[in-house]
C-alpha positions in Angstrom: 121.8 62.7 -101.9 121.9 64.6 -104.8 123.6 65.6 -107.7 124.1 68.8 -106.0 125.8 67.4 -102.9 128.0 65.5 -105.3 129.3 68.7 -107.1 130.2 69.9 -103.6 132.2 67.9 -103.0 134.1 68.0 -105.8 134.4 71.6 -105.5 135.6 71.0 -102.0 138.3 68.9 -103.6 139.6 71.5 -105.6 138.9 74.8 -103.1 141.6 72.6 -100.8 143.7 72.0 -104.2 143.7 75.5 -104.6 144.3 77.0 -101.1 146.7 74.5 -100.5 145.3 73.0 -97.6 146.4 70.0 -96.6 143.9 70.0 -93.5 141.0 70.5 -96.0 142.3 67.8 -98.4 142.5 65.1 -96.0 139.0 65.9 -95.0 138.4 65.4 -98.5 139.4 62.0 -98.6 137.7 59.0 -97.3 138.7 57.2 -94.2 136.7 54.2 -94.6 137.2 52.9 -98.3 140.0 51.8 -100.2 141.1 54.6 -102.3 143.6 55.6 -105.2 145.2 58.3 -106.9 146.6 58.7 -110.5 148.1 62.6 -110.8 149.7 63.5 -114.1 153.0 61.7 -115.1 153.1 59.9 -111.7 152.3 55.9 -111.1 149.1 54.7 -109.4 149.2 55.3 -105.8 146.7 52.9 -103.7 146.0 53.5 -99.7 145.4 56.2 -97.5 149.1 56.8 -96.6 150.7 56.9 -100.1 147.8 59.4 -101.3 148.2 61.1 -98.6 151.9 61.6 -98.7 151.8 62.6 -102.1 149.5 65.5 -101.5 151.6 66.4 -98.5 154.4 67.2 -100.8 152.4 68.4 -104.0 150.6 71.3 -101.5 154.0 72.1 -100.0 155.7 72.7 -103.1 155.3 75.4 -106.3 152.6 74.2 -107.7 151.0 76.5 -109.9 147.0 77.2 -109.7 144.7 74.8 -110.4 140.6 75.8 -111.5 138.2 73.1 -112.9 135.5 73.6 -115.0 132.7 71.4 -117.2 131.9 69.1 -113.8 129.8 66.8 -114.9 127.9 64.2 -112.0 126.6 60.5 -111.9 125.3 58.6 -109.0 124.6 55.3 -108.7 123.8 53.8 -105.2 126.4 54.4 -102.9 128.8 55.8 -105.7 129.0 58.9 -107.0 131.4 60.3 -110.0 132.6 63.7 -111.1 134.4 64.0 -114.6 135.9 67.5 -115.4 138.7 69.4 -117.1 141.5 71.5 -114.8 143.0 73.7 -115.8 147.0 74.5 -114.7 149.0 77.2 -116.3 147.3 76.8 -119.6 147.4 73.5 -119.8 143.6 72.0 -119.8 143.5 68.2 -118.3 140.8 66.1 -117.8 139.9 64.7 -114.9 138.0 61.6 -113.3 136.7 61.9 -109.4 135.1 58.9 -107.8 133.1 59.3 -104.3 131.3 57.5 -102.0 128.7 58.2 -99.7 129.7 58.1 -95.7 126.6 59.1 -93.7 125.4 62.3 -95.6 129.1 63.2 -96.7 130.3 62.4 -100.1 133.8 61.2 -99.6 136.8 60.8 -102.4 138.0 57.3 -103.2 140.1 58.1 -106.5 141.6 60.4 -108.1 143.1 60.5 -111.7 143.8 63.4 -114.4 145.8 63.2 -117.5 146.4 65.4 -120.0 143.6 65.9 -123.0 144.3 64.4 -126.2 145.4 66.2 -128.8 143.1 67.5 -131.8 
């Protein structure tokens, strides 16, 4: 698959982010592998439940827009990763994705974004 496919996904990740659709963020996600989350300020979350639960209550609630720009893709093997900046009210973060490949579907396995350092 290619680089291509990989930014798709991604951009999936974040066109569910933005709409606030929890349907289209559990899609997202991957069923088969272990996966993680790390959202800003918050502790690590590990398993399908907790992640899960999390966005449940972040796309319920007022969270301002999010866009991403500067997506940058690796794959290796099975494993694919997407490093970025988002962008929420002003504030730019950067942001690590990591996939994995489930058939011919790239499928999130972590999450994590932080805020960019200073300077």
């Amino acid at each position: 698959m290619s680089e291509a496919a990989l930014l798709f996904a991604n951009e999936a990740f974040y066109a569910a982010f933005a709409r606030r659709d929890l349907e289209a963020m559990d899609e997202v996600w991957s069923r088969n592998a272990a996966i993680a989350c790390i959202h800003p300020g918050w502790d690590l979350l590990v398993g399908r439940e907790m992640v899960m639960a999390t966005w449940r209550a972040i796309l319920s609630g007022p969270q301002p827009p999010i866009t991403f720009d500067n997506a940058q893709a690796v794959i290796w093997g099975e494993t694919g990763m997407v490093v970025c900046h988002e962008h929420v009210e002003g504030q730019a973060l950067v942001a690590s994705n990591l996939f994995v490949r489930e058939g011919k579907i790239w499928k999130m396995v972590h999450h994590q974004s932080g805020p960019l350092p200073v300077g």
